[in-house]
Backbone as CSV, one residue per row, in Angstrom:
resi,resn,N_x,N_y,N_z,CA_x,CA_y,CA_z,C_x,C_y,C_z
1,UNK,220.361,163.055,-3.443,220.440,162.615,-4.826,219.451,163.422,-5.667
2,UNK,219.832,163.876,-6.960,218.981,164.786,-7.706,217.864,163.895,-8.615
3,UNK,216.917,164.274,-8.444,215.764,163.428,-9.466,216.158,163.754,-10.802
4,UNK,215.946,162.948,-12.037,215.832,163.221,-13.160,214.146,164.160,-13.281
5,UNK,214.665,165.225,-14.552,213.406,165.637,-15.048,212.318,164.495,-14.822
6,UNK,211.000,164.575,-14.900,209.737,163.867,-15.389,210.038,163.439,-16.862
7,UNK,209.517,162.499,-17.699,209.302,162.179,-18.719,208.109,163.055,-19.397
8,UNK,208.093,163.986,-20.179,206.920,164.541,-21.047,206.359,163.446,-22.432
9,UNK,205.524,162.926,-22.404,204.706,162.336,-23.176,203.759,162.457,-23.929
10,UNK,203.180,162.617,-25.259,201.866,162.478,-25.712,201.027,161.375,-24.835
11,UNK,200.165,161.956,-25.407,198.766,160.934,-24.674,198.771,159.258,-24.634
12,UNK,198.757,158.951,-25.953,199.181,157.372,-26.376,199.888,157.223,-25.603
13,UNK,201.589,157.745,-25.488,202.647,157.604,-24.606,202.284,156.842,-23.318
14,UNK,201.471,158.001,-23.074,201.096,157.986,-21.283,200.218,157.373,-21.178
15,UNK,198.915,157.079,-22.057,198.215,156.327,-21.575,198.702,154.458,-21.508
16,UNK,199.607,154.301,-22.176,200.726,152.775,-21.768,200.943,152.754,-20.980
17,UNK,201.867,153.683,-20.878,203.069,153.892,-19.436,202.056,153.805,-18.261
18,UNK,200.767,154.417,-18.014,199.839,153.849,-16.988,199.360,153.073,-16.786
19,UNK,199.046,152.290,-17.938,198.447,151.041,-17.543,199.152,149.886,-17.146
20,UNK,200.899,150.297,-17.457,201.537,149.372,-17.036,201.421,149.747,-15.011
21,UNK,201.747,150.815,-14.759,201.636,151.434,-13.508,200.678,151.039,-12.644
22,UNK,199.400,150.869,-13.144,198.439,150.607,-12.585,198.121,149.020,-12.325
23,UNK,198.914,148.039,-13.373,198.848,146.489,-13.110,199.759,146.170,-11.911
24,UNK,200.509,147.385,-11.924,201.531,147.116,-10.712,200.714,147.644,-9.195
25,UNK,199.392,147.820,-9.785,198.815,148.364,-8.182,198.775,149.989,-7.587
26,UNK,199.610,150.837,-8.627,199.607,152.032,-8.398,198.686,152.883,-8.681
27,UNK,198.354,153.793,-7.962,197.632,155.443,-7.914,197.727,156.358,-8.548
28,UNK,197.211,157.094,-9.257,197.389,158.148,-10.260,196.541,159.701,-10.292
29,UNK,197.092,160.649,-9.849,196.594,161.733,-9.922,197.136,162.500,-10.873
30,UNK,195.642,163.750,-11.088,196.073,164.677,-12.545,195.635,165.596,-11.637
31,UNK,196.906,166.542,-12.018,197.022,168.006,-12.106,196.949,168.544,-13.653
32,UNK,196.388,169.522,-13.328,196.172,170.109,-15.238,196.421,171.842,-14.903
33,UNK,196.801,172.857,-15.601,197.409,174.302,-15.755,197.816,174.201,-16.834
34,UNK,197.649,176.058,-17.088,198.461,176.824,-17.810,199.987,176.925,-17.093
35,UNK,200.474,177.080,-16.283,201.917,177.510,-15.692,202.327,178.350,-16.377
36,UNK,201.842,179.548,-17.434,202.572,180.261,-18.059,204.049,180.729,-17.166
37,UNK,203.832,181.387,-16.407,205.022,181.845,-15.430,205.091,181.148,-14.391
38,UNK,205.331,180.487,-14.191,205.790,179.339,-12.867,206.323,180.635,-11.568
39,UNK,205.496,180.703,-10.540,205.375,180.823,-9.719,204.829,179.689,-8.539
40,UNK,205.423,180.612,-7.294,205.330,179.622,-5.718,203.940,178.945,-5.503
41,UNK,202.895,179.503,-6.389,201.736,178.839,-6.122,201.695,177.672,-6.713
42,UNK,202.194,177.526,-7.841,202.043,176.589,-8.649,202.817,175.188,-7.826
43,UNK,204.163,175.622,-7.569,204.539,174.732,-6.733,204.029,174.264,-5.566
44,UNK,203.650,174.944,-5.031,202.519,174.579,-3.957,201.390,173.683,-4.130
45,UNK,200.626,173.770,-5.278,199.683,173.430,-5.928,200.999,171.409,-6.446
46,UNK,201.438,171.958,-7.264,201.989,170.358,-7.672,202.549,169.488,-6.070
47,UNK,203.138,170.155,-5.429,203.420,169.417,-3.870,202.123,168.917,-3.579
48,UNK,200.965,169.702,-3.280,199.946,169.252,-2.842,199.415,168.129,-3.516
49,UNK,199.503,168.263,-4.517,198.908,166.736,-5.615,199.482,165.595,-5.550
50,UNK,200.620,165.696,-5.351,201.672,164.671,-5.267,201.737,163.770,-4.276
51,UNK,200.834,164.572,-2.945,200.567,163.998,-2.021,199.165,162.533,-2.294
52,UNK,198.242,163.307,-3.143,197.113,162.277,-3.671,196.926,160.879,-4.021
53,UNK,198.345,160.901,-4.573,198.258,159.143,-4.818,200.160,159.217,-5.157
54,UNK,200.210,157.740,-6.013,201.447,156.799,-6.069,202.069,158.113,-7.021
55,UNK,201.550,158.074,-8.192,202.080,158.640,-9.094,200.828,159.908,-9.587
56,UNK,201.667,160.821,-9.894,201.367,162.151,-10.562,201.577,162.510,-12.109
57,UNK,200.634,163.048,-12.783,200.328,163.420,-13.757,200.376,164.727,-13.859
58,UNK,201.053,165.786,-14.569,200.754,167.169,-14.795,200.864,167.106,-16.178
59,UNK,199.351,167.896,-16.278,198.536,168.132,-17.855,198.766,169.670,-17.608
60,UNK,199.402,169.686,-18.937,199.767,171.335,-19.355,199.053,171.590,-20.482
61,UNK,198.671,172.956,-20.496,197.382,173.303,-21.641,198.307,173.962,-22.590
62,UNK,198.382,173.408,-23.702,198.765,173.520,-24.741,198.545,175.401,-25.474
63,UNK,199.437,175.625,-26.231,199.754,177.172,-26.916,197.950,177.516,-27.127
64,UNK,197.315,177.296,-27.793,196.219,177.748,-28.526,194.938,177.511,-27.138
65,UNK,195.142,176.615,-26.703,194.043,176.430,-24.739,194.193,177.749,-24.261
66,UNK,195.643,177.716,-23.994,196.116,179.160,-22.777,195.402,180.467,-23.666
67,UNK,195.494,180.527,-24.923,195.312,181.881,-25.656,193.581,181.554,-25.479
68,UNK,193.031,181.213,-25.413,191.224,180.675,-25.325,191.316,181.080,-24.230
69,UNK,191.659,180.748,-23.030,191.241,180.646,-21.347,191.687,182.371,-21.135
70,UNK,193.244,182.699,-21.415,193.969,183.653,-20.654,193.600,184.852,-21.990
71,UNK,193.612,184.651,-22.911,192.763,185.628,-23.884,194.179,186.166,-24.488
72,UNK,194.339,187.274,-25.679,195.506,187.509,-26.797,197.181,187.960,-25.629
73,UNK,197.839,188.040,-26.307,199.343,187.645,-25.407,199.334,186.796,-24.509
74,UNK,198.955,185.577,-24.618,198.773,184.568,-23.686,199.206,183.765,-24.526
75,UNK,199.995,182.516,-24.321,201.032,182.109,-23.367,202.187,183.318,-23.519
76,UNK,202.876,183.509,-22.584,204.214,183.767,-22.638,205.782,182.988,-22.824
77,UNK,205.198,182.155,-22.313,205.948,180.834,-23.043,205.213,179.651,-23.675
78,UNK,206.136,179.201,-24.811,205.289,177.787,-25.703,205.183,177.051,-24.441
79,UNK,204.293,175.974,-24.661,203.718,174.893,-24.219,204.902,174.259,-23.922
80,UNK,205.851,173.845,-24.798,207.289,172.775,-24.788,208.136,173.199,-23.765
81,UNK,208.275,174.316,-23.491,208.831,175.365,-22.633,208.458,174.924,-21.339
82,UNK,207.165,175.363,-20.985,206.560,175.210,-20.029,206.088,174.187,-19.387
83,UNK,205.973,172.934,-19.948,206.369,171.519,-19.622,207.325,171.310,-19.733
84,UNK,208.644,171.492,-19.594,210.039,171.301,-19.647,210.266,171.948,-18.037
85,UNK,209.763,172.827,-17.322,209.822,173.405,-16.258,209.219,172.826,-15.146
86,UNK,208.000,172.210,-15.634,207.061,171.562,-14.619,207.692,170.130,-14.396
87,UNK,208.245,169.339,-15.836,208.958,168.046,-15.412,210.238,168.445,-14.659
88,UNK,210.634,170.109,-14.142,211.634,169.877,-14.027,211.686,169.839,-12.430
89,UNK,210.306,170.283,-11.656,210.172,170.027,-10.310,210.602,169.016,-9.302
90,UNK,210.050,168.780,-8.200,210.352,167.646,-7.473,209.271,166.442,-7.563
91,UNK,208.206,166.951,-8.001,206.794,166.532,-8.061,206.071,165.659,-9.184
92,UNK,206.051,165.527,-9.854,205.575,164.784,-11.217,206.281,163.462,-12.047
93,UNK,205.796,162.633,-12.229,206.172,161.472,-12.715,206.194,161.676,-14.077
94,UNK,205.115,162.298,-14.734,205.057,162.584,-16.298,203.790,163.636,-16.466
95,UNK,204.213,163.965,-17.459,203.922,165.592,-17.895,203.486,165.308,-19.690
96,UNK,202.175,165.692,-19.488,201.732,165.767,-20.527,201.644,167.159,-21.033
97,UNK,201.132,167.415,-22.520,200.520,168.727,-23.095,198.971,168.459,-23.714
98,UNK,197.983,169.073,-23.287,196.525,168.536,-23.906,195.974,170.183,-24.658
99,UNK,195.605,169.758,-25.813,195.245,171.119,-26.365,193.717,171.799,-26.184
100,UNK,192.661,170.855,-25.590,191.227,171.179,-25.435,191.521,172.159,-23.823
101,UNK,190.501,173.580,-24.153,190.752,174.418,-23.187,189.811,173.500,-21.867
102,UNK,189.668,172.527,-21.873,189.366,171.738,-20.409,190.133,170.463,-20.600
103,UNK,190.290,169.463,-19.471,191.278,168.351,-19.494,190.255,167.012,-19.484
104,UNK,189.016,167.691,-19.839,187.851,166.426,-19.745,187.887,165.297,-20.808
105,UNK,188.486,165.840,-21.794,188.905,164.434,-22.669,189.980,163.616,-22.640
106,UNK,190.979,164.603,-21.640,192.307,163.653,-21.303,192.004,162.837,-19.914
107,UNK,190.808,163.367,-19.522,190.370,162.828,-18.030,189.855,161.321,-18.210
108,UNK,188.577,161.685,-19.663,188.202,160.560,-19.912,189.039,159.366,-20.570
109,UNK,190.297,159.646,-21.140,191.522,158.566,-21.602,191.767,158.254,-20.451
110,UNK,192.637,158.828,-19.772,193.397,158.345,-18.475,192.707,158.168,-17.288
111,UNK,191.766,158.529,-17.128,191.347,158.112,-15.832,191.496,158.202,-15.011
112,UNK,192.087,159.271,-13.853,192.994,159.359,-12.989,192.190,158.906,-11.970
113,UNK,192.816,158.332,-10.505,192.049,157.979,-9.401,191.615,159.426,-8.732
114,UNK,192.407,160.219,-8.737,192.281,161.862,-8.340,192.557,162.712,-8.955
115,UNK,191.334,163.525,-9.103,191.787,164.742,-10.368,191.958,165.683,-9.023
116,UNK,193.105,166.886,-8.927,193.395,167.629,-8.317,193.685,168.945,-8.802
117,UNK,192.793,169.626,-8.443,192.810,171.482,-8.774,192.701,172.111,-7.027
118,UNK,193.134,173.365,-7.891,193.678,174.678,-6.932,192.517,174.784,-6.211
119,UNK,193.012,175.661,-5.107,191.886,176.161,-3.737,190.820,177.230,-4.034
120,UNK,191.148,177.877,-5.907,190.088,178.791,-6.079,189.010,177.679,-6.680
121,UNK,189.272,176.315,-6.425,188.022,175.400,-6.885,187.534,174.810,-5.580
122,UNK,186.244,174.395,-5.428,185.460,173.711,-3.822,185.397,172.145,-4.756
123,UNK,185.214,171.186,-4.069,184.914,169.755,-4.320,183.534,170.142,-5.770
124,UNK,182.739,170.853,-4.953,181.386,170.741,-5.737,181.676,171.753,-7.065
125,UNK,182.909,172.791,-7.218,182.832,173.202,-8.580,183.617,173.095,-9.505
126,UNK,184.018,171.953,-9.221,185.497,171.640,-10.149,184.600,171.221,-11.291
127,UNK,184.540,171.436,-12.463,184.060,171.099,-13.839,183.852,170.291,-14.143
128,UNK,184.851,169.316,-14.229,185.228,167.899,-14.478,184.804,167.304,-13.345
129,UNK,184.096,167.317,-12.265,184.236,166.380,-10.792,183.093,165.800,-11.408
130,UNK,181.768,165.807,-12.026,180.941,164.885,-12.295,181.845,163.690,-13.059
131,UNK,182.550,163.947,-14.229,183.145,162.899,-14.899,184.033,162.477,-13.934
132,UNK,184.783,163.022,-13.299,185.652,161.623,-12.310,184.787,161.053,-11.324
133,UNK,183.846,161.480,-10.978,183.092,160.412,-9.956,182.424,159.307,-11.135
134,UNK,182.086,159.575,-11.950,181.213,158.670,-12.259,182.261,157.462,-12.888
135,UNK,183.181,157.835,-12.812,183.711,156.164,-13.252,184.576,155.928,-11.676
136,UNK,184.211,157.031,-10.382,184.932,156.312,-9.350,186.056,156.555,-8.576
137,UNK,186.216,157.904,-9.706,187.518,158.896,-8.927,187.052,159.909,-7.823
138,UNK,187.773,160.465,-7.587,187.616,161.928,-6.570,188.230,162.623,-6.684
139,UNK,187.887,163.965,-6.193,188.420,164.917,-6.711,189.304,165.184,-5.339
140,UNK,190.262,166.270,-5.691,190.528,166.758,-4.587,191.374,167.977,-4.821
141,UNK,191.132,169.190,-3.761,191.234,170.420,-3.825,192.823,170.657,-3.081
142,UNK,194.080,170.972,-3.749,195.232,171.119,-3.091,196.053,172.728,-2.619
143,UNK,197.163,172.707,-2.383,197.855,174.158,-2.294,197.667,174.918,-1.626
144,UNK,197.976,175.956,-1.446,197.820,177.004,-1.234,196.669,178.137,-1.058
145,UNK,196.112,178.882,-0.408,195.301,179.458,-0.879,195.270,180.604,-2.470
146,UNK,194.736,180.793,-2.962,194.880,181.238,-4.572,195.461,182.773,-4.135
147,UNK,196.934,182.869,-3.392,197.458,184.317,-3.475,197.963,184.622,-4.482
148,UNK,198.409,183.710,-5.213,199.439,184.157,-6.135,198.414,183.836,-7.805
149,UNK,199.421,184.748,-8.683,198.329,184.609,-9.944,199.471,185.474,-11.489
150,UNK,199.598,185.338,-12.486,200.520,184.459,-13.667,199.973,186.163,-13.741
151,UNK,198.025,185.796,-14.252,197.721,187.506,-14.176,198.473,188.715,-13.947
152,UNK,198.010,188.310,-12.428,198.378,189.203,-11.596,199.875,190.199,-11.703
153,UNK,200.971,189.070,-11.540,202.187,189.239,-12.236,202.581,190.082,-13.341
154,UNK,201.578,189.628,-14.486,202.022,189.910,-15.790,201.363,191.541,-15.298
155,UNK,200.228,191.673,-14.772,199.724,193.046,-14.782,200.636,194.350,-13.871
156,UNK,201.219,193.411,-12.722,202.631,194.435,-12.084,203.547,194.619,-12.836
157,UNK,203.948,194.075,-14.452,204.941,194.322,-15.085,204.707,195.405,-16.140
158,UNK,203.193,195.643,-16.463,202.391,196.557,-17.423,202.354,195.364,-18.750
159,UNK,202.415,194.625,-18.326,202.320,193.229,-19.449,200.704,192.890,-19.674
């Protein structure tokens, strides 16, 4: 049987829709990326998260984040785009867009029980891991090892 897309939500949205989730006893992990080009890592990376708890969260960094982090011709695709791809996986319950080039203020709304980043992060340097412990979360490191890269890609194309 084919899953429906994920639901993409603003914040307000999602921060309801969880709290109803969570009276029901459920788990909540955040994944957060650019995905400009959706590659096998990425999927790798959302499988792995998905594993973390009940329900999954993927926070996508918004048009003007990606151009801050990934620097000028960055994104290659809008934000709407690119969360339209990620809800369209096997993996994610709902799919946000957050525009601050870190997810520490969507961390501090939602709260996730597990914030989950890639294998080029250790427990101890994930950014955000002080703010999810201190209200009680954990972090946790998923995927793949970091072979693959959006970069990388764009730079084999002369992009």
């Amino acid at each position: 049987m084919r899953r429906s897309p994920a639901p993409i939500l603003d914040t307000d949205e999602l921060e309801r829709e969880l709290k109803v989730r969570r009276q029901e006893g459920r788990t909540v992990a955040l994944a957060n990326g650019c995905f400009d080009i959706l590659h096998v890592g990425h999927l790798r990376y959302l499988e792995g998260a998905s594993r973390e708890a009940d329900i999954l969260v993927v926070a996508v960094n918004g048009d003007r984040s990606v151009r801050e982090i990934k620097g000028s011709g960055r994104p290659v695709m809008p934000a709407e785009e690119r969360a339209e791809m990620i809800a369209s996986t096997l993996w994610p319950d709902y799919v946000v867009i957050f525009d601050d080039s870190s997810p520490a203020g969507l961390i501090e709304r939602l709260r996730p029980d597990v914030q989950c980043k890639g294998t080029d992060y250790t427990e101890s340097s994930v950014p955000e891991g002080a703010l999810v412990r201190s209200y009680g979360g954990r972090v946790a490191i998923v995927g793949d090892p970091k072979d693959h890269s959006t970069t990388e890609i764009l730079g084999r194309t002369g992009r």
